[in-house]
SETI-723065 format. One line per field, with one value per residue (C-alpha): residue number from 1; y, z, x. Coordinates in Angstrom, 2 decimals, decimal comma, m for minus. Each point is the difference from the previous one (the first is absolute). Layout:
<timars>
resi NUM; ...
y Y; ...
z Z; ...
x X; ...
</timars>
This chain:
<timars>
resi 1; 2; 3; 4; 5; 6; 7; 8; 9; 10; 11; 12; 13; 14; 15; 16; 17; 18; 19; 20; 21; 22; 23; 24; 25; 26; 27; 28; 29; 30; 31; 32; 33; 34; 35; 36; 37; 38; 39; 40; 41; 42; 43; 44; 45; 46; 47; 48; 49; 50; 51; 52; 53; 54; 55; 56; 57; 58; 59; 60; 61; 62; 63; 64; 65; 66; 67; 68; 69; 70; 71; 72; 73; 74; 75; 76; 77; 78; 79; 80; 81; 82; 83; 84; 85; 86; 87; 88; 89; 90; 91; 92
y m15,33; m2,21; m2,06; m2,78; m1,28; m3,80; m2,04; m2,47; m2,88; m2,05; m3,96; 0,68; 1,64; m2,26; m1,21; 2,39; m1,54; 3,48; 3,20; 3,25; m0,15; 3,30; 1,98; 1,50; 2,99; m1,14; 1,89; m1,66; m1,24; m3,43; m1,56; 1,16; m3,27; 1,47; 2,68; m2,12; m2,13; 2,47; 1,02; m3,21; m0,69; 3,15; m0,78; m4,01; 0,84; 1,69; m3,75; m2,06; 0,00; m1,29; 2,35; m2,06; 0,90; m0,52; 0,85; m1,72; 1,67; m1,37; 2,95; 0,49; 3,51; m0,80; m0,99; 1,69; m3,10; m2,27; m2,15; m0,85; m1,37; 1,22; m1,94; m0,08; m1,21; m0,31; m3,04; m0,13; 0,88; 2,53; 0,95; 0,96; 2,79; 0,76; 2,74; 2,19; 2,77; 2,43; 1,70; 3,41; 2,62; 1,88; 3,37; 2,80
z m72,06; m1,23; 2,54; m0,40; 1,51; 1,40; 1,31; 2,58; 0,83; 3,10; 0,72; 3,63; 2,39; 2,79; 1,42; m1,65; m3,22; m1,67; 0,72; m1,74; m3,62; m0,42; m3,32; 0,35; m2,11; m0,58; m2,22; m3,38; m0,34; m0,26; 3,41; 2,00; 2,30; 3,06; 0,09; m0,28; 2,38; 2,28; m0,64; m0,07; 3,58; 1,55; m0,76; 0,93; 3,57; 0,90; m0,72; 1,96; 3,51; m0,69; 0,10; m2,88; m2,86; m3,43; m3,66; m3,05; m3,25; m3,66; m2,20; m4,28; m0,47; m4,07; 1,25; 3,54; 1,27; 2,88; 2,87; 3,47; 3,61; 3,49; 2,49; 3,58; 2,27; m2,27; m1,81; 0,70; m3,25; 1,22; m3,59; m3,40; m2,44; m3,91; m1,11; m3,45; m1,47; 0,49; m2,74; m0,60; 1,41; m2,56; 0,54; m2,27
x 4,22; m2,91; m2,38; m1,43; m3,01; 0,03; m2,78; 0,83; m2,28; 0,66; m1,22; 0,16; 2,55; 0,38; m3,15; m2,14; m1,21; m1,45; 2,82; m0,81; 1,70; 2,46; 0,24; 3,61; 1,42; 3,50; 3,08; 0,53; 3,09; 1,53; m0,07; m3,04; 0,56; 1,46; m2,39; m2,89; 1,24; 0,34; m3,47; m1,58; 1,72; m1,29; m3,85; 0,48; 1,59; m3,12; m1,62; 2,86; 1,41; 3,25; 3,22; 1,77; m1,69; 1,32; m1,19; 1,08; m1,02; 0,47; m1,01; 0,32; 0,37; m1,01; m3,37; m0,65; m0,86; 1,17; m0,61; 2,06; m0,73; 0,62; 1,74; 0,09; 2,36; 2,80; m2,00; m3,73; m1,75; m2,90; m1,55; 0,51; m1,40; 0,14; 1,14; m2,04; m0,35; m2,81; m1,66; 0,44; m2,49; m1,34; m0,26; m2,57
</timars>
C-alpha cells in the first residue's frame, strides 16, 4: 500500500501558541481521517493536561489537504492545525 506524506501545521495547542508541526506518513486510501486524528491527538496530549481530548479532522483525499481543531472538555476549543501535503524527497 501507498503512503502519503502530510504536513500538519498547528495555531497553538492549548496555551502554547508555537507546538512542533508533525509530517505524518499515512496509507492512501479514501478516508485517512480517523487515522490522522488519532495521530494528531497523540502529539497534542503531550501539549494539554486535560483527560478529554478530542480531534476533529476535515480532510480531501483529491487534494491531501485539510484542517480541524482539538477540543477539550467536551467543548473548550484548545487549537486548530492545517493539514498539506509535503513534497516528495527526491532521491539520486
Amino acid at each position: 500500500m501507498n503512503e502519503v506524506v502530510l504536513g500538519v501545521a498547528f495555531d497553538r495547542i492549548g496555551r502554547h501558541h508555537d507546538p512542533e508541526s508533525l509530517v505524518l506518513d499515512v496509507p492512501e486510501r479514501a478516508n485517512r481521517c480517523d487515522e490522522l486524528a488519532e495521530q494528531i491527538h497523540r502529539h497534542a496530549r503531550r501539549y494539554l493536561g486535560s483527560r478529554e481530548v478530542e480531534v476533529l479532522v476535515q480532510f480531501d483525499p483529491d487534494t491531501n489537504t485539510g484542517e480541524g481543531m482539538i477540543l477539550v472538555g467536551g467543548f473548550r476549543n484548545a487549537g486548530s492545525f492545517t493539514i498539506t501535503p509535503e513534497p516528495a524527497e527526491v532521491t539520486s
